[in-house]
C-alpha positions, 0 to 999 in steps of 0.5 A: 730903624724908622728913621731909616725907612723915612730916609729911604722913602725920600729916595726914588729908586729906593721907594719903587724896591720898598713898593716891590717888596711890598706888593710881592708880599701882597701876592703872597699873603693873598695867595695863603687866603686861597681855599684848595677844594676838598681840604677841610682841615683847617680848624677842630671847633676852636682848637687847629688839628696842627696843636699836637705837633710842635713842628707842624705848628712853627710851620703853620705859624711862620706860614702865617697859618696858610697850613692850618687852614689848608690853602694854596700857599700851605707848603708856604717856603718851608720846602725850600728852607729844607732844599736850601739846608741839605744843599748846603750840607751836601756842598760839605760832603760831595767834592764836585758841589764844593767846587761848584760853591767856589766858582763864583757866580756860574757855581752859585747859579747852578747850585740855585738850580739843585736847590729848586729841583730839590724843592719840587721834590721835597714839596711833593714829599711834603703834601703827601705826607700832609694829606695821607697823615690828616686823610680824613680831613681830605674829602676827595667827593668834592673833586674826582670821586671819594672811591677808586680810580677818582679818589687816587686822581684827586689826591694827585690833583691836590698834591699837584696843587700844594706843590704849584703853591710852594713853587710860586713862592719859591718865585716870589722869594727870589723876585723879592730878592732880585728887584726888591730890598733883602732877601726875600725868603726871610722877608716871606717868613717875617710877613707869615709870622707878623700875619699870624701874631696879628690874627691871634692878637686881634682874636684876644681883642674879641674874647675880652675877659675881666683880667685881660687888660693886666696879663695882655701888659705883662705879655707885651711888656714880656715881648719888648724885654725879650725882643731887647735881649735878642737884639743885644746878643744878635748885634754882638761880635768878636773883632779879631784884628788883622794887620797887613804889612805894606807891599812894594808892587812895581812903583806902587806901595800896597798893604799897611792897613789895618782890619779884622775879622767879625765873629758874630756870637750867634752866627748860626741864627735860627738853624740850630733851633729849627733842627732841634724841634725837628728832630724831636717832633719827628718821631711824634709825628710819624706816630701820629701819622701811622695811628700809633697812639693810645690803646684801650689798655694803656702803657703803650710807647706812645703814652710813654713818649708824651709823659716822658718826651712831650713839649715841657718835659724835664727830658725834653727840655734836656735832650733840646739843650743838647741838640741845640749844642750839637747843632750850633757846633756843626752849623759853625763849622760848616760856615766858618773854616779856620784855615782857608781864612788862615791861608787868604790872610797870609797869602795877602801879607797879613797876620794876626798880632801876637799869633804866627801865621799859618797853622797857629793862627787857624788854631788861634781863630778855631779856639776862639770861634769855638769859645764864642759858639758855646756862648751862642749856643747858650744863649740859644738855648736860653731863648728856646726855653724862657720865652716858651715859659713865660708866654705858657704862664701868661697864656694859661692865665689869659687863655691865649690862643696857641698860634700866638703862643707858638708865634712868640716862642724862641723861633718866631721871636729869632726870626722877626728880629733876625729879620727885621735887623737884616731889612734895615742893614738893607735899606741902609747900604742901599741908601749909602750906594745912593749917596756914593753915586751922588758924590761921583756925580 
């Protein structure tokens, strides 16, 4: 991979997209520094509010702890995250987006625009949930008046505000990705992450202990084991080979070639994982938001939620396992269709050895897609419960900060390699393009 960047550097037009990138990114960190007035729920002595929500915390942490610390880029590029799911769910279910995914670019640029409205939406949703939940960390004083009509005013100011912060980095994620390398919502989720594993990293450094040097060796050496792993199994795929019989078109002869068809083990990437922590974070949070925790008493549903359904328990990890399976399943099948590649392969001519076409090979591609996601979906499972483990062990024992427990945990450890792979498969077609054009030249 470095060997790639330097590559790229050497190349103008190649060297002004990797300076976009890089000042875009730029803007982005800067603006997850920018304090909103009024908002003070940032830090509790040394402990983030944010610690007793698993969810809350991977945003915060993939925001680059804009969240935690209630800046302007708080609502970070989760919203359009969530915007950019339900429409790819809804394209499934609603005829008219379906046929608007198959009409080409028109059909792209128009659901891009369902998506961006979707976003505003659900930014609104959003900072409203945030300030209402943690409300007494809000002092409205500060801005319009802390009673009646002022106080109504100021939390429309900040909701407005939160929102503004989610729709300029929903711009600066597309600008990356027009004028820039790769895309650049993942290229603003890899900068969050790395942002918040260095602070917390950094804040290791500060409170050295006597045993610090041995632990912090086992994490790293933890990390570059792990991050290998991943890399192995993002890499591996299923070639299914496809044979194309030859054409007599007019006086010219077409077909004849031979290719096939990739089926990555985990082509659903992070999305199943990140449904799986929503839905059972959800219900925590909501009773979170609501006061519905312990009474005086005791033997509420909230004590019993946290023993019996808290991060690290046995049911947890359970029904985790399940979600991920459940979820990995139904993201396959939205992405890979079995029969429309059936059709496209037998209306060109072609044919899978040994299978017939039409409805034996959809059948074909169906078992083995499904065989190949139930590993993927191990695996994930796998990633989503080791790591978080192991760093727990380290990190009780070197008293690591949670943001780099929550960094280094199955999600953050998904995204930076998902993206660091997708950065340099990147740089290298857009060095190969170069080369093409030389060679016409």
């Amino acid at each position: 991979m470095w060997q790639t960047i330097v590559n790229a550097f050497k190349i103008k037009e190649v060297r002004r997209k990797i300076l976009i990138t890089l000042a875009l990114l730029f803007v982005y960190r800067l603006g997850c520094y920018i304090p909103v007035p009024g908002v003070h729920f940032f830090n509790q002595g040394e402990q983030s509010i944010f610690s007793d929500y698993t969810f809350l915390q991977i945003m915060s942490g993939v925001s680059g702890g804009a969240l935690q610390y209630g800046t302007f880029f708080a609502m970070g590029i989760g919203p359009y995250i969530n915007a950019s799911i339900i429409i790819q769910l809804l394209t499934v279910g609603i005829p008219a987006l379906e046929r608007l995914s198959k009409q080409g670019e028109e059909g792209r640029k128009k659901i891009n625009t369902y998506t961006r409205i979707m976003t505003l939406f659900l930014a609104v949703a959003q900072a409203i949930g945030i300030l209402v939940g943690f409300k007494s960390y809000v002092n409205t004083a500060e801005l319009f008046g802390a009673e009646g009509f002022g106080r109504v005013i100021s939390y429309i100011f900040l909701v407005l505000v939160y929102t503004a912060g989610a729709a300029l980095t929903m711009w600066l994620g597309e600008r990356i990705t027009d004028y820039g390398v790769s895309n650049g919502i993942s290229m603003l989720i890899f900068a969050g992450i790395l942002s918040t594993a260095g602070t917390a990293i950094l804040g290791i450094f500060t409170n050295w202990q006597a045993n610090s040097f041995w632990v912090l060796l086992a994490f790293v050496l933890s990390v570059i084991v792990i991050f290998g792993a991943i890399v192995t199994v993002e890499s591996a795929e299923r070639k299914i080979p496809v044979q194309y019989a030859k054409q007599v078109k007019g006086r010219k002869m077409y077909g004849g070639q031979s290719t096939h068809i990739p089926i990555k083990v985990n082509a659903s990437g992070v999305m199943p994982l990140i449904f799986a922590y929503a839905i059972l974070s959800f219900p925590d949070l909501i009773m979170n938001l609501f006061g519905l925790k312990t009474t005086a008493e005791g033997n509420t549903f909230y004590d019993w939620w946290t023993t019996w359904m808290g991060t690290g328990g046995w049911i947890y990890m359970v029904i985790l396992c399940v979600l991920i399976l459940f979820f990995s399943y139904f993201y396959n099948q939205i992405q890979f269709n079995p029969d429309d590649i059936s059709k496209s392969i037998q209306s060109n001519g072609g044919f899978i050895p040994g299978t017939r076409p039409g409805k034996p090979t959809a059948d074909y591609l169906r078992r083995v897609s499904n065989r190949i996601t139930l590993f993927g979906a191990i695996y994930l499972a796998l990633v989503a419960l080791v790591p978080s483990l192991i760093f727990k062990i380290i990190g009780s024992a070197l008293s690591l900060d949670n943001a780099l427990i929550s960094v280094f945990s199955a999600t953050g450890l998904l995204i930076v390699v998902s993206v660091a792979l997708e950065f340099d498969q990147a740089l290298q077609s857009q060095i190969m393009m170069k080369n093409y054009k030389g060679f016409l030249k």
